[in-house]
Structure formats: structure tokens, C-alpha cells
Phi, psi and omega in degrees: 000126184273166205284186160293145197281205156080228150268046199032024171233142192306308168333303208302355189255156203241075186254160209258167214260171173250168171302155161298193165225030162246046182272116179316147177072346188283316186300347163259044175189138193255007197224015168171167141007126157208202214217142149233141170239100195302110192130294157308245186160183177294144164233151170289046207250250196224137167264136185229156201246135167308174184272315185295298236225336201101324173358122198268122155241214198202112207244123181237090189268155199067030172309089194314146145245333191241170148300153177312177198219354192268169166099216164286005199237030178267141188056032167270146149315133192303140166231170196287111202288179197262172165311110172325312192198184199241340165138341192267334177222158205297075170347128193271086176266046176247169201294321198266338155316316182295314191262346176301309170224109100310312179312308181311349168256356183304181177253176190341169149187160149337174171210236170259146177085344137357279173242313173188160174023298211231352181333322201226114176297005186251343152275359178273323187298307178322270221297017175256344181257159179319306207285303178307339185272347193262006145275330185270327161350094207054036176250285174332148163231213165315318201219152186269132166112143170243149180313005198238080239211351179283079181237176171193144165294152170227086156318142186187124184275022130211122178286154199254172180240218175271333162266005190193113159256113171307002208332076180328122170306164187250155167224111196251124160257135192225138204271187191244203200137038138081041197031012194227357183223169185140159151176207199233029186301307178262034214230075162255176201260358191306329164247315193290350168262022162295353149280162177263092146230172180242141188238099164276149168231134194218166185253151196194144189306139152247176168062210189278358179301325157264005202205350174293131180219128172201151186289099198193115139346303179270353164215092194277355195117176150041031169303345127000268183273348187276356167289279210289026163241334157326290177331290176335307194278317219282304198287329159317330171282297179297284210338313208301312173293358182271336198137347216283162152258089223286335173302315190259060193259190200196144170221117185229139173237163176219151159075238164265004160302318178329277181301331154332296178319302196298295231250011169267326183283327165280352180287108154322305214281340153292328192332303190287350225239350166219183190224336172205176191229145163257133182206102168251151131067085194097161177186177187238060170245033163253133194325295157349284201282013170229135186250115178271342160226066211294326188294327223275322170298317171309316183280010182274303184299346184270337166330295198279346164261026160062026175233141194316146178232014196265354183237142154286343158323284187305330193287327165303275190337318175283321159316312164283318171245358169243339178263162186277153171274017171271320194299285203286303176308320193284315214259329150309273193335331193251327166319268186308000175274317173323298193288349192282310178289012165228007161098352162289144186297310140105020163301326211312162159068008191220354186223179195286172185220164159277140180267138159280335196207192200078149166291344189234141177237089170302313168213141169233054164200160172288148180294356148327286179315325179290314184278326215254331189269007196239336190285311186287335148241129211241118173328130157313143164057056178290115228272170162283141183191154196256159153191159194187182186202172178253130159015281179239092150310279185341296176316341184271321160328259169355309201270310162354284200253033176278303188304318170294304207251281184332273178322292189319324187273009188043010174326314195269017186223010182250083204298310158338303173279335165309311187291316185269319146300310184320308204241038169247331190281303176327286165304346161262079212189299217252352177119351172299102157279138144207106162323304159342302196113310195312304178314304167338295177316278201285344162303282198340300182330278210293317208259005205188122152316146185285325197301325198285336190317180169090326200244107172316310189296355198246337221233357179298306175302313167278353169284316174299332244238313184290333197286333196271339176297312184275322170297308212240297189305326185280326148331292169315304190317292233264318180303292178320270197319307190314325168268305167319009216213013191222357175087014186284123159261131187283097218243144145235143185235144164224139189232125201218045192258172189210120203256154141274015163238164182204137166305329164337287199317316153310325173277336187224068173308103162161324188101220184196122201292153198052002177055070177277350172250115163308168153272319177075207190269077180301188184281094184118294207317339157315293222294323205273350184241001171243299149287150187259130153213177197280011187257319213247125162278119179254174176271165186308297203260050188242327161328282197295008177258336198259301159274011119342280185295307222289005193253352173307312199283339172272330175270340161310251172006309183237034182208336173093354184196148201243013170228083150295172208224359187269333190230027186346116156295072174324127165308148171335131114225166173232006173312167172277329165260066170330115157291182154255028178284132193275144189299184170250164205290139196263080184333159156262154190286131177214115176001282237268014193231057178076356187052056197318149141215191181221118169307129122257125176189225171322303201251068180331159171150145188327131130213187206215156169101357191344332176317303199308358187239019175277329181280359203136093185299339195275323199303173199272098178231068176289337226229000000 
């Protein structure tokens, strides 16, 4: 039984009663929950319980926000959807509505048979909980999904009535998937609402369908992230009838949800709409998450679906009314598959850009320029925000390309290249040009013993360690100072417990034969201790790790700080007598006082200096 949250006794949580059910609106819809919403209409949904304690909350899923996105209206800005209903009869936002074709709402991806088998991690994750697998079983096909794809959930432990509203802070999530996969399928709510707060989950265009930018009005970029800031206003506008506080919201991401977070925090056009952030594991100064040549990738993939590219005319004209969005999903596909067997990563054409054009501009400079013009005059009201990375990031990199490049290429049995090569072919992947060589030379230097160049078995632990750095970690890092530098107050984590369950499994279904990558504290592996889905075995102490994060990130969310004194956090135990020590206080990060973060894992704790653990996360950095 896992343990209790908070300070792990059920007392200690200050939880608010849920409605009655002579509660306005519950008496009319008999198999749930329902909700009327102004603007909206009635809604259905589902009641569902937390893992621990039980907590009856109230979960409303598929929820519309944009208009369909298919059509004259593909690659358009999102526009707002209309009233569901007029009040009398209900909208089916319930679980069991929801699970029934969920892959049909996600928006376009890959699916099964795409690239292989196993292609898309948000179905393996289905077949691993019961309930998504005995609907989806043979259904999915190549490709997931519809242009009509806005939706978001909404979780919340009390609907307010006529005498009380609570306005519970909000936490808006937004998931990652490499920008081109994805939904909130696995995003449930089972451990943070043993708090009082509310969890959206929102959906969003991937791939080029969100992200193709070429100078053109109609199709201008980063239609994407202008989804999830549609999203935004819809719970600014809404939230309030969930219980929400339209005042508190907090926008939290992992991966490109990660990088999302980040360019929202630099977006004028966001600015209003949230008050603080969550950014794990990305941003969007990570080489990935910005495309510098977007027109030229657009015209690789339009290539490759057989459409003219020498005009953006014709080329708009082909994207929009003659190819399919199977036309578009396959052909992205066969792109990144192409760049992956030459060592490339295989973003282009799929992630945000500076815009030239369009009625709506989210960012037109690099998000350099943004961070660097907020340093030099500093935004009113600056927001607070969290940010990390995990231990070995590199391995989910690694795991990326073994099947395209590694295997094919005989790399891990090829001493000459290991030794000479490898980690100039990495580093221009990840975006590290050097012509010179030097820069090359001292990464080798830092990250490999000379004797180990040569030897996969010997060069793995520092191959993860360079790759996670470069991906993920340097990045993470460098957005987090650059906002502290703006007077933003700043948190940092390196989250480093090694669980027996891990997103590996879910990122490479199947594994990888002879395990030639470790996984460590992969990429996504936070996520397991912070949301509930039907997949993952935790251990007495993988509990006491879940509850540990989901309530730092719940006292963020509703205090503003994620070791509040309001709220006391118990240190791990998973012993038959849990003590009661209180974790320590979790600084905000600052240059000139050692550069504080907080270790999380078994033993959580302060330590400074984070750069120092990029070269070997194992080595003694207490100090």
C-alpha cells in the first residue's frame, strides 16, 4: 500500500470536502459528475479516487477548446471553439467515453507500423495499462489521430456551488513527445490531487502539421505552441467553474512540454495567462527545440510526399488541398528516419521557429535574444519558476539512434571510430559545430579517460554523460540562470533515484538487445513519481519518491515554493516506522551564493555548483 502524502499521515493534509450531490448540476446526469460551464455548456465526466488516501476528485476529459484545424484551416492559427451546448444536455467528458477511440483524438502521429511495430510510445504505454489495452487492441493504424485534436482535461478534488468557491491554484500540463508525439493519455491525476489544487492537461498540433514555418501567412510556424497558449486562455476564461483560480495558474512541461514552458515564458503573447513554471528536462535554447532552417526542412519533407517546392505557393497549395494528413504524418516519418541513419536527430520541420510571417507572431528572434533583451530591462513581476534534468539524459539520445545508426553502422564494435570520431559525429547532431577539431579534443578530454577512447564498454558512462549534457542538461541549465538574471526567483533539481520502474521501457518497447545502453535515471523517468496511470510497479521506497516530488511540485503550485513551511515534506523512508524529518529548505538559485539545487532521490539534499556533475553525475559532489 503506498504511503500517505504530505508528512505522510493522512491528518497532516488539509483537504477540502467535495460537493454534495444535491450540489447544482450533479443531480442531473446519473452515471457522473457534471459541470455547466459558461461559454461552454454541461459537461459529464467521471469521479475518480487518488492512490493513496482515496480522495474522491472529479476528472473531465476531451474537452474541446479549438476548432477543427483540418481543412482551409490547416496550418492556421487555432481558433476558439464554440459552446458545446446550451445546458440541457450533457457533454460526455467521461473516462469511459474517452478510452473508448482515444488514439482517434490525439492530433495526427505516427502510429503503429509508421516506422515499426512499436513506433509510438504513447501506445506502448496503452498496452501496458489493461483498460487502454482491451480498447485499442487492433485498432490503431499508421498513423494516430485527427486535425480536430483540441482538447484538454480537466481534474479538480471540489466543483464549486452557489455558496462557495474555493479557487483552488491551477497546474496546466503540457506534455512532450519530441514535438511530433504525444497527448495527456498518461498524464493522470492520482497523486497531486491528494492536494488542493486542479490539473489541466491540454493537447496540442506536433509535428509539421504544428511546426512547418515558411514565409507564408498561411503557414507560418509554431501553430503549436499558439494551440497551447488557445489552451491557456480557455482555463483563464473557464477554470473558475472547475473550482480553479484563473490568478494562480502555474504551466508545467517535461521534454518539448519542457521547452514549451520556456518559450511561453519569453512569449509576449503569453505573458498574461500564467503566473509561474515548471520546465523539466528542456528548453527552448536546447539545440533541438529551435529549427534555424525551417524553410529549408520543410522543403526536405515536402520533398519527400511528392510535393513542388520551388514556389511556396505551389507548395502551400499541395500541403493544403492535395495531400492527407497520413500524406504529412508518413512523410515526416521517413524524414527523421532518413536523418537518424546518418546520426542526425531529425527535428528540422517539426519544432518552433522565428516567424516572418503570420497574423499571430509567437516569437519572431531567437529565444537567445529574448532572455538576453529581459536580463537587460527586466519584465514587471517576475515570474517564479522551477527547472531540472535527470541524471543520465544521454541514454534516451543513445537509445534514439541504435537502431537507425548504431547497429547499422557497426559503431559499437568500431575502435577507430569510437576513438576518433564518435563524439564530433555526436556533437554536430546535437548542434556543436567546430571545424578546428579543439573544441572536440577538450570535450573528449573532460568526458573519457584516453585509455577507454576505442571500447564501447569502457566510453558508455561518458558517452551518456556527454550527450545528456549537450541535449538536455546545458540547456536546462543556461534558460534557468538567464531568468534568474532577470530577477525571476529560480529553483533547480537534478533528479537522480533509479526506480524499478522507468519510461525506457516505454521510450524503446521492447528494450535493447544485450542492453548495450544502461538506462540510469532516463529521460521522462520524473513523470512516474508525479502522475498516476495503470502501468508502473513502484517499490515501499519508489512510493516515498512519489511522494516526496508529487507534493514539492504541489507546494510550488499552491505556495509559490516547493519546500513551504506551510507545508512540511518528510525525507524518504520506506522503513515499518517512517520517521518524521523534515527535508531541507530548497533555496532559490543564486551565482553569487554557490549556486544552490536540490539532489532528489533516496536522500534528497542541497548541494551547489551543478556544472560540476555533467562530467560524472556518480562522483562525490556533497560539497
Amino acid at each position: 500500500m503506498p504511503p500517505s502524502q504530505g508528512g505522510r499521515r493522512p491528518d497532516s493534509l488539509c483537504l477540502l470536502a467535495g460537493p454534495s450531490l444535491a450540489a447544482a448540476g450533479i443531480l442531473d446526469c446519473l452515471t457522473g459528475p457534471c459541470v455547466t460551464v459558461p461559454g461552454v455548456g454541461k459537461l459529464q465526466g467521471s469521479w475518480k479516487e487518488t492512490q493513496v488516501t482515496g480522495r474522491q476528485y472529479f476528472e473531465f476529459l476531451g474537452i474541446p477548446f479549438g476548432e477543427d484545424t483540418g481543412g482551409a484551416h490547416r496550418f492556421g492559427p487555432p481558433r476558439a471553439k464554440g459552446p458545446l451546448n446550451d445546458g440541457k444536455d450533457a457533454f460526455d467528458a467521461s473516462y469511459l467515453n474517452y478510452i473508448t477511440d482515444w488514439w482517434d483524438h490525439v492530433c495526427p502521429q505516427q502510429g503503429v507500423g509508421a516506422h515499426d511495430e512499436t513506433s509510438n510510445p504513447l501506445l506502448a504505454l496503452a498496452a501496458g495499462d489493461p483498460q487502454l489495452n482491451r480498447t485499442t487492441r487492433g485498432l490503431p493504424g499508421a498513423v494516430l489521430g485527427s486535425e480536430d485534436c483540441l482538447h484538454l482535461a480537466v481534474h479538480t478534488p471540489v466543483l464549486p456551488d452557489a455558496a462557495n468557491n474555493p479557487k483552488l491554484p491551477v497546474m496546466v500540463y503540457i506534455h512532450g513527445g519530441s514535438f511530433m508525439l504525444g497527448g495527456y493519455i498518461g498524464a493522470g491525476a492520482g497523486k497531486l490531487l491528494e492536494r488542493d489544487m486542479i490539473l489541466v492537461s491540454i493537447q496540442y498540433r506536433v509535428g509539421p502539421l504544428g511546426f512547418f514555418c515558411l514565409p507564408d501567412d498561411e503557414i507560418a510556424g509554431n501553430m503549436g505552441l499558439l494551440d497551447q497558449l488557445l489552451a491557456l486562455r480557455w482555463v483563464n476564461d473557464h477554470i473558475a467553474a472547475f473550482g480553479g483560480d484563473p490568478d494562480r495558474v502555474t504551466i508545467q512541461g517535461e521534454s518539448a512540454g519542457s521547452a514549451s514552458v520556456t518559450y511561453h515564458m519569453i512569449s509576449p503573447l503569453s505573458e498574461p495567462y500564467f503566473h509561474q513554471a515548471i520546465a523539466e528536462s528542456g528548453s527552448a535554447l536546447s539545440s533541438w527545440a529551435f529549427d534555424s532552417t525551417p524553410e529549408k526542412h520543410a522543403k526536405e519533407i515536402g520533398d519527400l510526399m511528392g510535393c513542388p517546392t520551388d514556389t511556396v505557393t505551389g507548395f502551400k497549395d499541395c500541403l493544403k488541398n492535395q495531400k492527407t494528413k497520413e500524406d504529412i504524418v508518413l512523410a515526416h516519418v521517413k524524414y527523421f528516419t532518413g536523418e537518424r541513419a546518418e546520426a542526425r536527430m531529425g527535428f528540422g520541420g517539426s519544432v518552433p521557429c522565428a516567424q516572418t510571417h503570420g497574423p499571430q507572431r509567437f516569437i519572431d528572434q531567437h529565444p537567445k535574444d529574448y532572455l538576453m533583451a529581459n536580463i537587460a530591462k527586466p519584465r514587471p513581476n517576475p515570474k517564479r519558476a522551477i527547472f531540472g534534468a535527470n541524471k543520465h539524459e544521454g541514454s534516451f539520445v543513445l537509445g534514439m539512434i541504435y537502431k537507425s545508426y548504431l547497429v547499422p553502422n557497426e559503431v559499437m564494435t568500431d575502435e577507430h571510430f569510437l576513438r576518433y570520431l564518435f563524439s564530433e559525429t555526436l556533437l554536430e547532431a546535437l548542434g556543436l559545430k567546430d571545424d578546428s577539431g579543439v573544441i572536440y579534443e577538450l570535450i573528449n578530454y573532460r568526458f573519457f579517460a584516453n585509455d577507454d577512447l576505442g571500447v564501447w564498454e569502457k566510453m558508455i558512462d561518458g558517452m551518456i554523460n556527454m550527450v545528456g549534457t549537450f541535449f538536455i542538461k546545458a540547456s536546462s541549465y543556461e534558460f534557468m540562470k538567464d531568468h534568474a538574471l532577470t530577477g525571476a526567483p529560480s529553483y533547480y533539481y537534478s533528479f537522480e533515484h533509479y526506480g524499478e520502474s522507468s519510461l525506457w521501457n516505454f521510450l524503446f518497447p521492447g528494450g535493447i538487445p544485450g542492453d548495450p545502453i544502461p538506462r540510469g535515471v532516463t529521460h521522462g523517468d520524473e513523470l512516474i513519481y508525479i502522475f498516476s496511470t495503470g502501468v508502473f510497479t513502484l517499490s515501499p521506497l519508489d512510493w516515498e519518491i512519489a511522494r516526496v516530488m508529487s507534493n514539492l511540485w504541489a507546494n510550488f503550485v499552491i505556495y509559490g515554493d516547493p519546500t513551504a513551511p506551510e507545508f512540511p515534506i518528510w525525507m524518504p523512508d520506506d522503513s515499518a516506522q517512517p520517521g518524521e524529518v523534515a527535508m531541507p529548505a530548497w533555496p532559490v538559485w543564486r551565482d553569487v551564493a554557490g549556486s544552490a539545487y536540490l539532489k532528489i532521490d533516496a536522500t534528497p539534499e542541497v548541494r551547489h555548483n551543478y556544472v560540476t556533475t555533467w562530467e560524472d553525475p556518480d562522483a562525490d559532489h556533497s560539497t
